[in-house]
Structure formats: C-alpha cells, structure tokens
Jmol script that loads the backbone (N, CA, C; Angstrom):
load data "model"
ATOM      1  N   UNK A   1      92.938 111.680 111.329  1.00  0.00           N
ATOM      2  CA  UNK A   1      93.741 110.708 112.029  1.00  0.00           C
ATOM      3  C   UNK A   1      93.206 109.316 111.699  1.00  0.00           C
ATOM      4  N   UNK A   2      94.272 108.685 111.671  1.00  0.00           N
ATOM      5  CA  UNK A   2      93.579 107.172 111.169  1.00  0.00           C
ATOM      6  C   UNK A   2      93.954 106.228 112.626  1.00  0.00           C
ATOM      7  N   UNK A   3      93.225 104.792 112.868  1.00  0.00           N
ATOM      8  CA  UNK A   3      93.495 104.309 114.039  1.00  0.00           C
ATOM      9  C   UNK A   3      92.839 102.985 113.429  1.00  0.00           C
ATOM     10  N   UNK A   4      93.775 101.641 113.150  1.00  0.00           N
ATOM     11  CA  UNK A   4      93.903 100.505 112.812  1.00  0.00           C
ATOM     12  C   UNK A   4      93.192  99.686 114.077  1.00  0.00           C
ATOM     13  N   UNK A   5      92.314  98.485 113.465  1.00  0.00           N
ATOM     14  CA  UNK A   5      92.475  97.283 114.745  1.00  0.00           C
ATOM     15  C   UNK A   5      92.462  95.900 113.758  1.00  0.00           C
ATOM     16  N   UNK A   6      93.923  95.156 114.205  1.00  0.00           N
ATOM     17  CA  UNK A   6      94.036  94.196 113.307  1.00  0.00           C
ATOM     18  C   UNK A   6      93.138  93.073 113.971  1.00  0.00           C
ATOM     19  N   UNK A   7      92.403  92.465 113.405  1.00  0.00           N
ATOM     20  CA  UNK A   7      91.819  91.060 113.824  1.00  0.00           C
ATOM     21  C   UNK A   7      92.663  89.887 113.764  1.00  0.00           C
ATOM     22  N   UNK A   8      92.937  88.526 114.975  1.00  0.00           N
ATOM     23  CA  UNK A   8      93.623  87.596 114.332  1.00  0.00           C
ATOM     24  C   UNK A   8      93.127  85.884 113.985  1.00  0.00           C
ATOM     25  N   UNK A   9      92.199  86.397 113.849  1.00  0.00           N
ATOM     26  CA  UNK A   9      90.870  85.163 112.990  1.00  0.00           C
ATOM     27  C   UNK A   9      90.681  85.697 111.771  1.00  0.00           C
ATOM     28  N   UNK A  10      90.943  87.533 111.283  1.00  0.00           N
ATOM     29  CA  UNK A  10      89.892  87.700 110.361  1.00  0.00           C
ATOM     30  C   UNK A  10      91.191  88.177 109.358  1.00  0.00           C
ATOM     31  N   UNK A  11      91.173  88.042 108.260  1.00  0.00           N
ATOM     32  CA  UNK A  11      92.175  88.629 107.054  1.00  0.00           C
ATOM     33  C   UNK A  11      91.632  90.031 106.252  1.00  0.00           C
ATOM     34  N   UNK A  12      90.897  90.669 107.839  1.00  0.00           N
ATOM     35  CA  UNK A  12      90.672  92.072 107.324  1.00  0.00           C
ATOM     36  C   UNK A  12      91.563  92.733 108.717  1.00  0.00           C
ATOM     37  N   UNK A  13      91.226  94.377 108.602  1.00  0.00           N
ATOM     38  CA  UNK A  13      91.475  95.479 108.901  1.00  0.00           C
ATOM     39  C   UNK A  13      90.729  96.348 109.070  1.00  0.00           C
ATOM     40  N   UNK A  14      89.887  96.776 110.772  1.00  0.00           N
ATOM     41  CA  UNK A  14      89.161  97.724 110.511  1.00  0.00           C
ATOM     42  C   UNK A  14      89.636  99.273 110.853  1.00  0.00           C
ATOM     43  N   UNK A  15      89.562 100.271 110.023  1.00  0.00           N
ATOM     44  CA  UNK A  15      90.543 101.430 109.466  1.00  0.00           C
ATOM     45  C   UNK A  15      88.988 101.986 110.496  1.00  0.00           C
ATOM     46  N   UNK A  16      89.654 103.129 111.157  1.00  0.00           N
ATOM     47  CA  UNK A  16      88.782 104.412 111.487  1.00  0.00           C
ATOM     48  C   UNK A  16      89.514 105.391 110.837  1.00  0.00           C
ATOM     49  N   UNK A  17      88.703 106.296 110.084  1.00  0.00           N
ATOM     50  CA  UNK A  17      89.027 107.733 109.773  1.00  0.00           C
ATOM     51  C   UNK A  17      88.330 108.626 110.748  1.00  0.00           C
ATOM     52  N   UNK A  18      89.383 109.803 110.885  1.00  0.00           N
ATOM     53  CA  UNK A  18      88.871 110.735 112.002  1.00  0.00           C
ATOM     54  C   UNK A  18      88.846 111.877 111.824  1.00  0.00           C
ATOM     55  N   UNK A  19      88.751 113.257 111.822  1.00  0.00           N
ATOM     56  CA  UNK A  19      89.012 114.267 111.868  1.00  0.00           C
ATOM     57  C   UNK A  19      88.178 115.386 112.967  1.00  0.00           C
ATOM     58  N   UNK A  20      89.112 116.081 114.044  1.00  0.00           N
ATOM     59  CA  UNK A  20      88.480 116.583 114.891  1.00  0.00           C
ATOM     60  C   UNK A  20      88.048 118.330 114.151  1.00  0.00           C
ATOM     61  N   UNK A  21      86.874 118.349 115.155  1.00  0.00           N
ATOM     62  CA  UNK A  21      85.797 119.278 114.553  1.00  0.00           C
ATOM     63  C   UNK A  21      86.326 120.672 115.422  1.00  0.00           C
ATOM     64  N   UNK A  22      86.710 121.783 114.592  1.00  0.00           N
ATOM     65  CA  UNK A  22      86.907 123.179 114.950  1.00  0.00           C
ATOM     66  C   UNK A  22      85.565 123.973 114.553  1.00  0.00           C
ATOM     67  N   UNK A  23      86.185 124.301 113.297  1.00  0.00           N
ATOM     68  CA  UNK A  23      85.091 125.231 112.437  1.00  0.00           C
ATOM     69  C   UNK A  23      84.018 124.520 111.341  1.00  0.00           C
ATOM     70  N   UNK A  24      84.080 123.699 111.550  1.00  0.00           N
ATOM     71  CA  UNK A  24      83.975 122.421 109.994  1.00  0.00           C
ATOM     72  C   UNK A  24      82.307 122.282 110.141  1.00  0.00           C
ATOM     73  N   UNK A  25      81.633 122.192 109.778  1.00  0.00           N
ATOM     74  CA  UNK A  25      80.176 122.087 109.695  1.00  0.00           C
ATOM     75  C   UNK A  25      80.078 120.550 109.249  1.00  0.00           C
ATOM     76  N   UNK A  26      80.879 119.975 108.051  1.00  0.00           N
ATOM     77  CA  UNK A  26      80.576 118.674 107.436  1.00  0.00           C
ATOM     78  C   UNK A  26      81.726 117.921 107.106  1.00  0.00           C
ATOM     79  N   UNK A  27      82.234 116.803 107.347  1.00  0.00           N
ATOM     80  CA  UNK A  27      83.589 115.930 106.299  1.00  0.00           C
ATOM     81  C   UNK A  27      83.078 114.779 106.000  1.00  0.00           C
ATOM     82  N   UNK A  28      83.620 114.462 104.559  1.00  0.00           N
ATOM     83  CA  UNK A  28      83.248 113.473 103.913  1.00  0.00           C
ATOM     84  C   UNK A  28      84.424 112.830 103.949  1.00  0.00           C
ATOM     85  N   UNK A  29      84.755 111.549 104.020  1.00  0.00           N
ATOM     86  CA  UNK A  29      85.854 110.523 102.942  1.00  0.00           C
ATOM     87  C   UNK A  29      85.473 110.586 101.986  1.00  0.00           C
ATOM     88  N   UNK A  30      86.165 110.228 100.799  1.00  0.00           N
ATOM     89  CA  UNK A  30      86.730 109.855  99.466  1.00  0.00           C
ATOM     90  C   UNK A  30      87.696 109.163  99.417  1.00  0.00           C
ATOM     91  N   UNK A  31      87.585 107.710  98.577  1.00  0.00           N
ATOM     92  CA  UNK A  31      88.697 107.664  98.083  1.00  0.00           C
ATOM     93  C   UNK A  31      88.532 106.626  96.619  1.00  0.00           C
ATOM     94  N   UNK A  32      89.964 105.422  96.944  1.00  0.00           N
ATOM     95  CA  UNK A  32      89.704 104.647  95.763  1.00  0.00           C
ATOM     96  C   UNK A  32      89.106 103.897  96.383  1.00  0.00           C
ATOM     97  N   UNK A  33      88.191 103.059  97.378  1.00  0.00           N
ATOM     98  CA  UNK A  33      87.146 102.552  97.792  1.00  0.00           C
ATOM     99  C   UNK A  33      86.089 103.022  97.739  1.00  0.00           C
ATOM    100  N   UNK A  34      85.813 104.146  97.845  1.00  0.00           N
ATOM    101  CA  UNK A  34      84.573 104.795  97.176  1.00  0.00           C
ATOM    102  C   UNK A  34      84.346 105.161  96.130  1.00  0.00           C
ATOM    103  N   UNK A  35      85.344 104.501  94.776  1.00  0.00           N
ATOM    104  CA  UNK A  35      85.045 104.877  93.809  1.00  0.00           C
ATOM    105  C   UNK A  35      85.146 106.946  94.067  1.00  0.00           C
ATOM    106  N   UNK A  36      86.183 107.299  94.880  1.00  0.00           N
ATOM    107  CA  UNK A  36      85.740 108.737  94.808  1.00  0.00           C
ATOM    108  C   UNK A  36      84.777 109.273  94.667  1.00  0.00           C
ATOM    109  N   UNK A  37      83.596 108.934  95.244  1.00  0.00           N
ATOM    110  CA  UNK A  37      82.254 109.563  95.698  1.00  0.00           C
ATOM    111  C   UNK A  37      82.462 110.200  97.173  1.00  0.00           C
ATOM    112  N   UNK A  38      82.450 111.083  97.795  1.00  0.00           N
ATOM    113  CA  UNK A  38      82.328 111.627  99.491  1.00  0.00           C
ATOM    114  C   UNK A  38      81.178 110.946 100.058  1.00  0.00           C
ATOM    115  N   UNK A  39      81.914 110.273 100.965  1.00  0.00           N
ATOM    116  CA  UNK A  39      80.523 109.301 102.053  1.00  0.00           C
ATOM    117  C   UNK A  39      81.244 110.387 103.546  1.00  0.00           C
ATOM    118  N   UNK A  40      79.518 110.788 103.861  1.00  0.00           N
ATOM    119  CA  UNK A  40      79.582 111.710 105.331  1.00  0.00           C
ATOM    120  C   UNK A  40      80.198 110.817 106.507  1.00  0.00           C
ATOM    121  N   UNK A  41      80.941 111.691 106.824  1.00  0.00           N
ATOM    122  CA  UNK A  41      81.482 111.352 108.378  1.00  0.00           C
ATOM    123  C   UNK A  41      80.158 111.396 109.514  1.00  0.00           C
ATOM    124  N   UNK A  42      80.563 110.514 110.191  1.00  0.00           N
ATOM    125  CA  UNK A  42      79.140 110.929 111.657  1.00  0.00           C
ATOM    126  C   UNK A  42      80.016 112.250 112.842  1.00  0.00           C
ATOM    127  N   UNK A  43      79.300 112.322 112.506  1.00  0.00           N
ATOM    128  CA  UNK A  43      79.621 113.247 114.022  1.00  0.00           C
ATOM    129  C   UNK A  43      79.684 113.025 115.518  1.00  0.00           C
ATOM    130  N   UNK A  44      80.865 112.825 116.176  1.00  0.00           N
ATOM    131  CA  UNK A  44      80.778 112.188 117.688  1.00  0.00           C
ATOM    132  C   UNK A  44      80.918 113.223 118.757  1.00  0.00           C
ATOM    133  N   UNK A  45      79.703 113.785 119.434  1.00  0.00           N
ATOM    134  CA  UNK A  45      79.779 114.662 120.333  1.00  0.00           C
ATOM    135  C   UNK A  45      80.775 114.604 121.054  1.00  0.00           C
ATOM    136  N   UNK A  46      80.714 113.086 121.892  1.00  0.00           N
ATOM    137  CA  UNK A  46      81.817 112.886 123.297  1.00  0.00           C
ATOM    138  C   UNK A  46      83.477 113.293 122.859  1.00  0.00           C
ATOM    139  N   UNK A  47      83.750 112.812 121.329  1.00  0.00           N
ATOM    140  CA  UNK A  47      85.266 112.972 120.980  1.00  0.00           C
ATOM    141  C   UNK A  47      85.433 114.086 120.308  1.00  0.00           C
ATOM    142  N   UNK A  48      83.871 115.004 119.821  1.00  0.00           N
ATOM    143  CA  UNK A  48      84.498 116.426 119.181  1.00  0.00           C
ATOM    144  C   UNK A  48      84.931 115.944 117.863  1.00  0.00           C
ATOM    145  N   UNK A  49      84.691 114.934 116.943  1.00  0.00           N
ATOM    146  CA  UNK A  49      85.219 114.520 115.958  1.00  0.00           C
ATOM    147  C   UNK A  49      84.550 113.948 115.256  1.00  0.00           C
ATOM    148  N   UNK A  50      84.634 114.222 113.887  1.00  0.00           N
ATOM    149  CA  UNK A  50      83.893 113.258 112.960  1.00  0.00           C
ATOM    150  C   UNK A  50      84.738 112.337 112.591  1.00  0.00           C
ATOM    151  N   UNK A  51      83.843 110.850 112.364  1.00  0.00           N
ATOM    152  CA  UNK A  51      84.597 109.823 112.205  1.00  0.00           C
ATOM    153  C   UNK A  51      83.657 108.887 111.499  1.00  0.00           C
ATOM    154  N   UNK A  52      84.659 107.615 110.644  1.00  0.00           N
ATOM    155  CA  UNK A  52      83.895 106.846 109.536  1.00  0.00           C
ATOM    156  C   UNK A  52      85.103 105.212 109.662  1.00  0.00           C
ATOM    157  N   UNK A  53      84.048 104.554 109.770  1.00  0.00           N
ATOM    158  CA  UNK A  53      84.587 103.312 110.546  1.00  0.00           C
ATOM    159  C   UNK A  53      84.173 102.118 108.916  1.00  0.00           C
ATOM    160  N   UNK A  54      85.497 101.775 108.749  1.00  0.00           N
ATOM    161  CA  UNK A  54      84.914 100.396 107.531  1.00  0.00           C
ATOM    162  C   UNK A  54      86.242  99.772 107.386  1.00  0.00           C
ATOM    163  N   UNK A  55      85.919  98.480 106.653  1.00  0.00           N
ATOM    164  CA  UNK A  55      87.139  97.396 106.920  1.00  0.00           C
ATOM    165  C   UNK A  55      87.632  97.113 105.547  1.00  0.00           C
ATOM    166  N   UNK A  56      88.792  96.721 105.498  1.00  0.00           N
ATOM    167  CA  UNK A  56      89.539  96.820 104.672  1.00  0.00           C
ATOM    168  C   UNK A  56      90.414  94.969 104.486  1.00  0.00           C
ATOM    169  N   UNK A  57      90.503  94.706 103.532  1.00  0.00           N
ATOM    170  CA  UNK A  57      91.953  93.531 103.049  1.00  0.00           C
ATOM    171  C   UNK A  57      93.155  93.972 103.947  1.00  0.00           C
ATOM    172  N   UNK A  58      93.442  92.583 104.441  1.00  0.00           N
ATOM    173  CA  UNK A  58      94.939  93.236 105.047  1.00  0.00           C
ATOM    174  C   UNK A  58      95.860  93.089 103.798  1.00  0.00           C
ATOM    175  N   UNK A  59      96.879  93.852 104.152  1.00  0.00           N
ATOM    176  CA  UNK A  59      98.190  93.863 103.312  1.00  0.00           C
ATOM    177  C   UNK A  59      98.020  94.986 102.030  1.00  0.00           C
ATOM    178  N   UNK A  60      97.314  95.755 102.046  1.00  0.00           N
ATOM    179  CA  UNK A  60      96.349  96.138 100.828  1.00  0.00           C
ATOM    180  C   UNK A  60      97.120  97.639 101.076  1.00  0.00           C
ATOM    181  N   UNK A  61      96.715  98.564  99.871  1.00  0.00           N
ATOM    182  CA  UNK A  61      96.931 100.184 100.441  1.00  0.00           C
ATOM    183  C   UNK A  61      96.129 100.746  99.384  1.00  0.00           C
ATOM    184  N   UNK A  62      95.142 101.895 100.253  1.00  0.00           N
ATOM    185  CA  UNK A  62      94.229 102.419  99.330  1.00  0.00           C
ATOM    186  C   UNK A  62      94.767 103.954  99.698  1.00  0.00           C
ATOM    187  N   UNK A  63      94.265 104.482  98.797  1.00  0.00           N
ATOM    188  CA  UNK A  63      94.100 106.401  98.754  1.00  0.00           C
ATOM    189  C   UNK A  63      93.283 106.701  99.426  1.00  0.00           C
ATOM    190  N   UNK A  64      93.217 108.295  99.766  1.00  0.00           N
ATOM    191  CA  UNK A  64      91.924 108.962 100.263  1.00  0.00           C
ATOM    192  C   UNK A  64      91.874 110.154 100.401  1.00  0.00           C
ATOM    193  N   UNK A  65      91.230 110.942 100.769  1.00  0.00           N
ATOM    194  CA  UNK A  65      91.266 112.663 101.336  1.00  0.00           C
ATOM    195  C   UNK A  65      90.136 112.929 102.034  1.00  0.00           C
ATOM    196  N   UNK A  66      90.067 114.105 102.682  1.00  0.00           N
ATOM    197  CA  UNK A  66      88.789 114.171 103.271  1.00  0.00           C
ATOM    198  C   UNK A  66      88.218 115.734 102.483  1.00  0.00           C
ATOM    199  N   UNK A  67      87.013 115.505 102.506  1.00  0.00           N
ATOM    200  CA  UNK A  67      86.384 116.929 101.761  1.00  0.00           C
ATOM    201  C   UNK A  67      85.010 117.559 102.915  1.00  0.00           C
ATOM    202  N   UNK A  68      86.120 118.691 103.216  1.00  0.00           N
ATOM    203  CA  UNK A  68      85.217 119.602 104.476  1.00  0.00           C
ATOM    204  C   UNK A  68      84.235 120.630 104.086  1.00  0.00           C
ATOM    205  N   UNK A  69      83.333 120.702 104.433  1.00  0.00           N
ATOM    206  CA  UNK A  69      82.159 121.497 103.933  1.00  0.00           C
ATOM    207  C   UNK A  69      82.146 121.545 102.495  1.00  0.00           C
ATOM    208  N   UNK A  70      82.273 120.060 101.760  1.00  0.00           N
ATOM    209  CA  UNK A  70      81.849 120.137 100.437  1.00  0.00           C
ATOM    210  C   UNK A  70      82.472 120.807  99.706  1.00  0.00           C
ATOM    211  N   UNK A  71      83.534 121.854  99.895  1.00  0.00           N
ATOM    212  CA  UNK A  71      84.413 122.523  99.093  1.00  0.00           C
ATOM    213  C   UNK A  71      86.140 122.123  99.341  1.00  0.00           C
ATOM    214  N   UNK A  72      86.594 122.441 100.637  1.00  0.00           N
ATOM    215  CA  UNK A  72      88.186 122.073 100.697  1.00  0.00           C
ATOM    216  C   UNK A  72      88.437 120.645 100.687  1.00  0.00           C
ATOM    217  N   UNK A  73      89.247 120.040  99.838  1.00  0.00           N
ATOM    218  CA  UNK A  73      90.259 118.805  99.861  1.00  0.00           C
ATOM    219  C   UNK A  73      91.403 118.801 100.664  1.00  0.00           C
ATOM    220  N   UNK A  74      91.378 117.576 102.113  1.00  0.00           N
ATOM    221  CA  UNK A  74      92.763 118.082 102.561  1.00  0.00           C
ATOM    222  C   UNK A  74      93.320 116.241 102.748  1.00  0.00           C
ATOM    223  N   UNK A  75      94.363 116.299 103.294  1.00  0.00           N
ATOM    224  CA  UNK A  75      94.815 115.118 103.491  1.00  0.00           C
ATOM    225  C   UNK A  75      94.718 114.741 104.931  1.00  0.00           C
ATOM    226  N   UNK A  76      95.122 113.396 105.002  1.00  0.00           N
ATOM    227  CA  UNK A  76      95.202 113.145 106.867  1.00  0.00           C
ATOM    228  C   UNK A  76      96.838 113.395 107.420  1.00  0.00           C
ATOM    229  N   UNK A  77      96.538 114.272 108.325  1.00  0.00           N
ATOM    230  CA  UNK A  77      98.210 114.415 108.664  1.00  0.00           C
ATOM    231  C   UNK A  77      98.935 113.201 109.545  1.00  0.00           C
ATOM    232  N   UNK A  78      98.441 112.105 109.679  1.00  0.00           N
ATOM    233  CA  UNK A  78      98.731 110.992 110.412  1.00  0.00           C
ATOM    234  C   UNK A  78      98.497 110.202 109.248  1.00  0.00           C
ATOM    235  N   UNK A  79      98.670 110.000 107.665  1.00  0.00           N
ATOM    236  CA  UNK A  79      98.610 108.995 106.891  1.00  0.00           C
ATOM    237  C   UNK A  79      99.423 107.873 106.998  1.00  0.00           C
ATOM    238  N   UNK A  80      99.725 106.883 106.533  1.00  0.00           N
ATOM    239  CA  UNK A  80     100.877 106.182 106.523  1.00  0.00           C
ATOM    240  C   UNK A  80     101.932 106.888 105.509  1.00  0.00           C
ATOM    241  N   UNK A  81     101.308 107.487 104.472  1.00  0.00           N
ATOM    242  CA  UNK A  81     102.081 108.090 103.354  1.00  0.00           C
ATOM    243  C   UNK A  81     101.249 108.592 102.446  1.00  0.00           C
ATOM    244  N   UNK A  82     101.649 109.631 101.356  1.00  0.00           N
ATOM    245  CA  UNK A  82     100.871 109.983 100.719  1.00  0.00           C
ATOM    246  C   UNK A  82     101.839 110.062  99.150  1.00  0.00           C
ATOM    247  N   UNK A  83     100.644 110.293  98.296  1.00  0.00           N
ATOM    248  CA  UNK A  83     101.033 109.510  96.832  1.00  0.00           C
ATOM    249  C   UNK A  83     100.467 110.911  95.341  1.00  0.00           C
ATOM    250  N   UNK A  84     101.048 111.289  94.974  1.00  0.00           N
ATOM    251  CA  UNK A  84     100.722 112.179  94.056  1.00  0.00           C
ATOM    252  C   UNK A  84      99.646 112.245  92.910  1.00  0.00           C
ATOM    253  N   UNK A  85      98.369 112.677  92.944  1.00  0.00           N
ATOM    254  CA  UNK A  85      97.559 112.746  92.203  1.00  0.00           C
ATOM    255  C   UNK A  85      97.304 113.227  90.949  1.00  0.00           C
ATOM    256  N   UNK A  86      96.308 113.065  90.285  1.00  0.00           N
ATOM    257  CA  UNK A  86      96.067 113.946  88.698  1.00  0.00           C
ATOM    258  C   UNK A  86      95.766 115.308  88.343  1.00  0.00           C
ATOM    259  N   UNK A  87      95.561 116.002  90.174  1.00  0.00           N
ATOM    260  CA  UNK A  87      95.201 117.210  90.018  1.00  0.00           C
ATOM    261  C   UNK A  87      96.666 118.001  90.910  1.00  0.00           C
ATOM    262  N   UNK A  88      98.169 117.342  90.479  1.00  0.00           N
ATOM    263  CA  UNK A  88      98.798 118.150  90.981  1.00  0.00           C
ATOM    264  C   UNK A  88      99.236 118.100  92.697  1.00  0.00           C
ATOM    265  N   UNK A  89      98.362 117.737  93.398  1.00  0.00           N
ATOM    266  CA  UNK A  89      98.593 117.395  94.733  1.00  0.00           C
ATOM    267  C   UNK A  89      99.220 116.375  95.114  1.00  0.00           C
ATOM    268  N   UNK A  90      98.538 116.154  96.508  1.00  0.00           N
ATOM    269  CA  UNK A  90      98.784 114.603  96.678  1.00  0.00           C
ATOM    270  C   UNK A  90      97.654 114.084  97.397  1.00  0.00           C
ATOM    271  N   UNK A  91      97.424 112.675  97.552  1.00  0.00           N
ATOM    272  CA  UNK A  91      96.408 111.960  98.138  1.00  0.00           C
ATOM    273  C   UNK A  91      97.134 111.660  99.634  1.00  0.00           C
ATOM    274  N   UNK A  92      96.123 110.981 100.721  1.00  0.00           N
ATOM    275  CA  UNK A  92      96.717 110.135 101.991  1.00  0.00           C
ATOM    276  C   UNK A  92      96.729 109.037 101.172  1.00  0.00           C
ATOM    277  N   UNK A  93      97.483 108.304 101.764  1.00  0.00           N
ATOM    278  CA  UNK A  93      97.664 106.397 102.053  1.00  0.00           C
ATOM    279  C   UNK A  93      97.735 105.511 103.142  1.00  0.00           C
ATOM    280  N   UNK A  94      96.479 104.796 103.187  1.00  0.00           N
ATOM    281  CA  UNK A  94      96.528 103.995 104.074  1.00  0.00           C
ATOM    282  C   UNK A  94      97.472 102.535 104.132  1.00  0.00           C
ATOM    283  N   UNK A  95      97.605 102.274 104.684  1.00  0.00           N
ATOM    284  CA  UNK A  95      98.349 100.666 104.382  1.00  0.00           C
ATOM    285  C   UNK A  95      97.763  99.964 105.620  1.00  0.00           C
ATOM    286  N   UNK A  96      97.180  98.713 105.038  1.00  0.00           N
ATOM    287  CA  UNK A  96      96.629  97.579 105.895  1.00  0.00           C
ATOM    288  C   UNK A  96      97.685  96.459 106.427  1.00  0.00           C
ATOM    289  N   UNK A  97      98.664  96.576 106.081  1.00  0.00           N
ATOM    290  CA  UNK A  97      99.885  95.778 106.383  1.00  0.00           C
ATOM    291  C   UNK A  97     100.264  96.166 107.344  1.00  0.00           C
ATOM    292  N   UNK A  98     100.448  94.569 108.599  1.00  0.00           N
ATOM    293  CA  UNK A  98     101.149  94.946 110.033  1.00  0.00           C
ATOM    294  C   UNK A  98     102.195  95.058 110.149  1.00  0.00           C
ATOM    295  N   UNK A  99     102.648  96.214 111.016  1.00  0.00           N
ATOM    296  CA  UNK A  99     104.182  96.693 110.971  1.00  0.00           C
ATOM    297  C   UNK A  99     105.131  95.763 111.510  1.00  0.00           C
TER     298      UNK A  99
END
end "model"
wireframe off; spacefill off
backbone 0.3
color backbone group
C-alpha cells in the first residue's frame, strides 16, 4: 500500500511503501530509485506491517515491486498504475503528481 504526504513549502513528496505482514519473514523495495537493488523494509510491530518511508520530486513517476523473502516479486495492489517490464510482467507506479 502506498500513502502520499504532499508538503506545501517543499517541491517534494514523501511516498510510504507498505506491505502488511502474514507469512512473510522479509520485504524489500526495488525500484528505478534504487537503481533496482532491494533496500529492507522495517518492520512495525504496532501496524503488523513492513514499511519504507523516502521522498520523492513532485510531479515525477517512478517504478517499483516489492521482493518477499528474497525470492517472490509482487506488485502493490494500491499502485497508482502499473507499467510492463523486460521480464514479461508488470512493475507498480507511483506518481508524485497532486490529483
């Protein structure tokens, strides 16, 4: 799940990524801000969810996926949209642009 807070001094966007914890031992982000490297999610007892907090350009739209226990690739089912990749799938999309 993703959850926006626009600033109105700042010409950023800070994006939370979320994903609540069932069976999952670990989730990483990836995307085109990370150069597609997996940076670990923290783990939040009180919300049952791992989550990864960083700011973004407004108006901007990046890719992403999340990778759970180091093996499954999935998408966010709350993306803004998602965009077709090189391996056949598709990626999430965020968009920093206010609605």
């Amino acid at each position: 799940m993703l959850k926006k807070r626009f600033f109105k001094t700042k010409d950023e966007v800070e994006v939370t990524f979320e994903w609540p914890k069932t069976e999952e031992q670990s989730i990483s982000v990836a995307g085109d801000f990370t150069d597609w490297q997996p940076v670990a999610m923290k783990y939040n007892k009180t919300k049952k969810a791992f989550n990864f907090k960083t700011r973004f350009p407004k108006n901007e739209q990046f890719q992403f996926r999340y990778l759970i226990d180091g093996e499954v690739w999935e998408n966010d089912p709350k993306a803004d949209d998602y965009v077709p990749n090189d391996c056949g799938t598709d990626n999430s999309l965020v968009s920093t642009a206010e609605a």
